[in-house]
C-alpha positions, 0 to 999 in steps of 0.5 A, a space after each residue: 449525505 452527499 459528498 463532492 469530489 473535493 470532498 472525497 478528495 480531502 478525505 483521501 488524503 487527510 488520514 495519510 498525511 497524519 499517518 506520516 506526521 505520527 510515523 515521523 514522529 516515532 521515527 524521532 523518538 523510538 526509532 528502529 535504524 539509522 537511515 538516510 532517507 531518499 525523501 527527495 525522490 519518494 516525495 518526487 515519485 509520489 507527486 507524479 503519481 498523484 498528478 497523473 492519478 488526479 488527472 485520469 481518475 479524480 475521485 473515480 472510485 467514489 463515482 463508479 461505486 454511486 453507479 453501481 449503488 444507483 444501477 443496483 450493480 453488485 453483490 452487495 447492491 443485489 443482496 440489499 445489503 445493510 450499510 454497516 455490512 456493505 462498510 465491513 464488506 468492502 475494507 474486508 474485500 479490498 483488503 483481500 484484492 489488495 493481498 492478491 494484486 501485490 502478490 501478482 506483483 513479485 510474481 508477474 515479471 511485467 509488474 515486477 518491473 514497475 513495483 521493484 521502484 517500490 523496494 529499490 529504496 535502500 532505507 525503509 521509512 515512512 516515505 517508502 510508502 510514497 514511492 510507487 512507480 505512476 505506471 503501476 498505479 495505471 496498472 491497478 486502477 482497472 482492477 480496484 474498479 472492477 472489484 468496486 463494482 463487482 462487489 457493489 461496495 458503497 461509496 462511503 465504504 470506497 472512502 473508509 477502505 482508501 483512508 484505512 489503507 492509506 493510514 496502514 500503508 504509511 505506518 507499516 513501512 516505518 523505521 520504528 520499533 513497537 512495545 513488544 506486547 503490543 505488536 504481539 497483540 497487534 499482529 495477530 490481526 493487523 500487519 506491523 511495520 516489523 511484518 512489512 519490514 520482512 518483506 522489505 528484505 534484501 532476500 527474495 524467499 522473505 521479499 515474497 512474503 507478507 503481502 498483507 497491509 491491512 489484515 494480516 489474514 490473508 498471509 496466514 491463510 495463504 502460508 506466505 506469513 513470515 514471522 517478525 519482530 521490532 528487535 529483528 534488524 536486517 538489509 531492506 531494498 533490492 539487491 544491485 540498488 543500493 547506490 545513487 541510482 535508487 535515489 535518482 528520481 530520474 532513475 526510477 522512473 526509468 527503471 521499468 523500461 530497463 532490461 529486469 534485473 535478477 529477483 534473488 
């Protein structure tokens, strides 16, 4: 079956957008804290960001990765790999790239100053996971496309990663609280919003934890998994960032060509 760019458009953004409609909705009904959202700039920051991503890339992702099936470029392409594999292969491995790129982010002062926009939001809520700065996600797109191509992965498997993640991404950064067993059960695989809002944390040693989005392997593996649960309240957001100004859609675009602010 062949999909056109509308196609694969849709189907990257439908999963998401029910992801948030089921966050708020637990939000409503088992919530974590009282917040005050900053909707109005996540929302703002999301709309830059996915205007200027649709304008430089569409739906790139999928097209590279038909190249480079129809090039016989990658591992996966070279291994003549089964596509059930090449599914598994992909969400595994971009998950992992993922794992890595948002660690080089806290690590690399010049990418901290574009991902700190990212935790400058003082109330963590679904929305949160809308608020990227557009020029991290620039910053990303070459290394999501190398990896696509290095590993051959198949363009279905590029559309089943995006949807995944974009689901995981909205749900973990949500203001509400799991039935114990089941987060128990769930965190032994998969990162929960108890685990992401650790690295939430206004504290820099719990900030620089918990990179995971999808699996929570890759944190176990690399001991940078700092245990949490729905019942664990604590400040979320950047130190200095707690006033209007992290809710100034203007301020945060801004925020990366400002002299770095102390990470602690």
């Amino acid at each position: 079956m062949v999909l056109s760019e509308s196609e694969v458009q849709i189907a990257r953004g439908v999963a998401p957008f029910l992801a948030l409609v089921v966050g708020v909705v637990l939000e409503r009904t088992v919530p974590h804290a009282k917040l005050r959202p900053a909707w109005r700039t996540n929302l703002g920051l999301w709309l830059v960001g996915a205007l200027l991503m649709a304008a430089v890339c569409g739906a790139c992702g999928w097209t590279i990765a038909a190249w480079a099936q129809t090039s016989s470029v990658g591992v996966l392409n070279a291994l003549h790999a089964p596509f059930g594999v090449g599914i598994a292969a992909t969400i595994v491995g971009l998950d992992l790239l993922s794992y890595l790129w948002h660690r080089a982010n806290h690590e690399l002062s010049f990418l901290w100053r574009f991902h700190r926009v990212h935790h400058a939001d003082p109330d963590y809520h679904v929305s949160t996971a809308l608020r990227f700065h557009p020029g991290e996600l620039l910053l990303a797109l070459p290394v999501r496309l190398g990896a696509i191509v290095l590993l051959g992965a198949p363009p279905e498997a590029v559309v089943a990663f995006e949807a995944i993640f974009g689901i995981a991404n909205v749900l973990e950064h949500g203001n509400f609280d799991l039935p114990r067993r089941l987060e128990q059960a769930l965190e032994t695989v998969l990162v929960t919003p108890a685990l992401h809002r650790r690295h939430h944390s206004t504290e820099r040693i719990e900030r620089d934890s918990n990179y995971g989005t999808i699996l929570c392997l890759w944190d176990r593996v690399a001991r940078t998994l700092r245990p949490s649960t729905s019942a664990a309240q604590f400040a979320t957001g950047l130190p200095g960032w707690a006033g209007p100004g992290a809710r100034s859609l203007g301020e945060m675009l801004l925020l990366p060509a400002r002299s770095g602010r102390s990470r602690t």
